[in-house]
C-alpha positions in Angstrom: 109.0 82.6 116.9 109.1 79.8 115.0 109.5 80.1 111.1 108.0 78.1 107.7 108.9 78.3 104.5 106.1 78.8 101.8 105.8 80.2 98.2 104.8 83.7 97.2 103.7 84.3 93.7 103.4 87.7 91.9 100.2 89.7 92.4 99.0 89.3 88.5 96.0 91.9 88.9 97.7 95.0 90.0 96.7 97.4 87.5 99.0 100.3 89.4 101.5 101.6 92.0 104.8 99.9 92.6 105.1 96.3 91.2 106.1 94.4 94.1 102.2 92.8 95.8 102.6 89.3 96.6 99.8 86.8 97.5 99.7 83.3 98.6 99.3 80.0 96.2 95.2 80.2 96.1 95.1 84.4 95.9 93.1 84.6 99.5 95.9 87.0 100.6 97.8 89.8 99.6 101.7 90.6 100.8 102.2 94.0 100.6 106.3 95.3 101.3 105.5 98.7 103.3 106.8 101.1 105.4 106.5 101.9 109.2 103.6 104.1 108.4 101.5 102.0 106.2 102.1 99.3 109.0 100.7 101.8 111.3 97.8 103.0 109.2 96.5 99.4 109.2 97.6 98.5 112.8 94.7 101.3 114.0 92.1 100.9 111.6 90.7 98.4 113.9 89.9 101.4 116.4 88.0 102.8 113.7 85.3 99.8 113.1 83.1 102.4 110.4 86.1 103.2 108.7 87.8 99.5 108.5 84.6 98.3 106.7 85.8 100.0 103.4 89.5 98.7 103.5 91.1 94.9 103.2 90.9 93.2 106.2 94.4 93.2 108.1 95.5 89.8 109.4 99.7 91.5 110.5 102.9 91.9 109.1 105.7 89.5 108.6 109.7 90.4 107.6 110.4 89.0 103.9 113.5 87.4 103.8 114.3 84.9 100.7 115.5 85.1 97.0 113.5 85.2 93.9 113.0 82.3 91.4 113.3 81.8 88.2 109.5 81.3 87.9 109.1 85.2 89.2 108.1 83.3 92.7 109.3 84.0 95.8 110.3 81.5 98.0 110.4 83.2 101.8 111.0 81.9 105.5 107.7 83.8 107.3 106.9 84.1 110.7 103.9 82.4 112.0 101.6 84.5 110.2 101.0 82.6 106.9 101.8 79.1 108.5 99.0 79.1 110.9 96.2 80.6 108.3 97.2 79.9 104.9 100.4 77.7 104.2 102.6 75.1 104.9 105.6 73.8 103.6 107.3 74.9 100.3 109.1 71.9 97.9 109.7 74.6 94.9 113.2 75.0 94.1 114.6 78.4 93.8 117.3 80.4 92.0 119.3 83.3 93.4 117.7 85.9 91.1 117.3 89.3 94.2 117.8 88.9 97.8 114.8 89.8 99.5 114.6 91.4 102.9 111.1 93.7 103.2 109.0 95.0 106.0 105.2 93.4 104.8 101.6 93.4 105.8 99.1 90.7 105.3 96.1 92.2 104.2 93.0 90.6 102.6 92.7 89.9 98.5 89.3 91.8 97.7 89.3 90.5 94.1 89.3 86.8 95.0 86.1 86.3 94.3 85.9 87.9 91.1 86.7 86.2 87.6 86.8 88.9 85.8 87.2 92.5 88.5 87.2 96.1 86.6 89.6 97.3 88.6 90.3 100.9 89.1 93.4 102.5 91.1 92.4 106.5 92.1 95.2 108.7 94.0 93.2 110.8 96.3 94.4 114.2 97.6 96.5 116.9 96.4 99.4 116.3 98.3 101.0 113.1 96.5 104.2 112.4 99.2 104.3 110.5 102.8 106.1 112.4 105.5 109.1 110.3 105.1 110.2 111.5 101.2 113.0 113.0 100.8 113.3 116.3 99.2 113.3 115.1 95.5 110.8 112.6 95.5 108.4 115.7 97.4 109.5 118.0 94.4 108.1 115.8 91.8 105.9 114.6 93.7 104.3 118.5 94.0 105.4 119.1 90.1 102.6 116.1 88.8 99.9 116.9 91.4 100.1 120.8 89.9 100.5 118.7 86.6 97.1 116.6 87.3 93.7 116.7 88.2 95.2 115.6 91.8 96.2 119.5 92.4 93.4 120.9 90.8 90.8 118.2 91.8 92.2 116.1 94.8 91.6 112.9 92.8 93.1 111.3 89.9 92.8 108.3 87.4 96.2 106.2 87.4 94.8 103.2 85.8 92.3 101.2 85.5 90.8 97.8 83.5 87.1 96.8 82.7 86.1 93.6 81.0 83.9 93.1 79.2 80.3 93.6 80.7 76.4 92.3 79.6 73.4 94.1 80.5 70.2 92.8 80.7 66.8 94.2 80.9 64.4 91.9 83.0 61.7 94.3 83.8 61.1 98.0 83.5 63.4 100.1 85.6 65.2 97.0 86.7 69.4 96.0 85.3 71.0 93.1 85.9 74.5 92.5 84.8 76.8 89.7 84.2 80.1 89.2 83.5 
């Protein structure tokens, strides 16, 4: 497999979760590091065509391998993935900030469109560990769902952000809204 070197830049519209979502130069696509399971997860939703409607679309995975620049870029050498639908080459000049070497999927940007998204992250369930945590992490993990509305209630709010919004009128019983 041959590889290409492009440029990552930092996801700037998480709003929650662990700070490390990547995307491409024009936003199209998202780089998510993951585990083995979250690889999975998105590896079968395409056997489950109703259900993959409601998530990003999955275009694979890749292995990051690269260093960090000063700019908060990321300068990688990816497989074939990202060369063949969304990159080429890479002339920006990096400094040896982290070494880099993550497991990733490729998985569709669903704000792209949107200037202005209100963007809300939601943990759903009551039980707030993967399989593969380790004793500690399922501890406290089981102390802040018992702490939360995600023990009592099986959802919570971790974060969110709304900007701002204009309602208008145009005929009775009918809203239109702009932002």
């Amino acid at each position: 497999m041959s590889s290409q070197k492009t440029t990552l830049k930092k996801f700037d519209r998480q709003i929650g979760g662990h700070d490390r979502l990547l995307s491409v130069e024009d936003g199209f696509l998202i780089i998510k590091p993951c585990n083995d399971i979250e690889k999975e997860f998105y590896e079968n939703s395409v056997l489950y065509p109703d259900f993959a409607q409601w998530i990003p679309k999955y275009y694979g995975s890749l292995q990051l391998q690269g260093v960090h620049s000063a700019s908060n870029n990321l300068e990688i050498a990816a497989s074939d993935i990202i060369a063949q639908n969304f990159g080429g080459e890479s002339s920006s000049q990096c400094t040896n900030v982290t070494e880099v070497d993550d497991k990733a999927i490729c998985i569709e940007n669903l704000l792209y469109k949107f200037k202005k998204p209100c963007i809300m992250d939601l943990k759903l369930g009551t039980q707030l560990w993967g399989e593969d945590a380790d004793e500690a992490k399922r501890q406290r993990m089981t102390k802040r769902a018992k702490e939360t509305t995600s023990g009592s209630l099986g959802i919570r709010l971790t974060a969110y952000q709304v900007n701002k919004v204009y309602f208008f009128f145009l005929k009775e019983n009918t809203l239109r809204y702009y932002f």
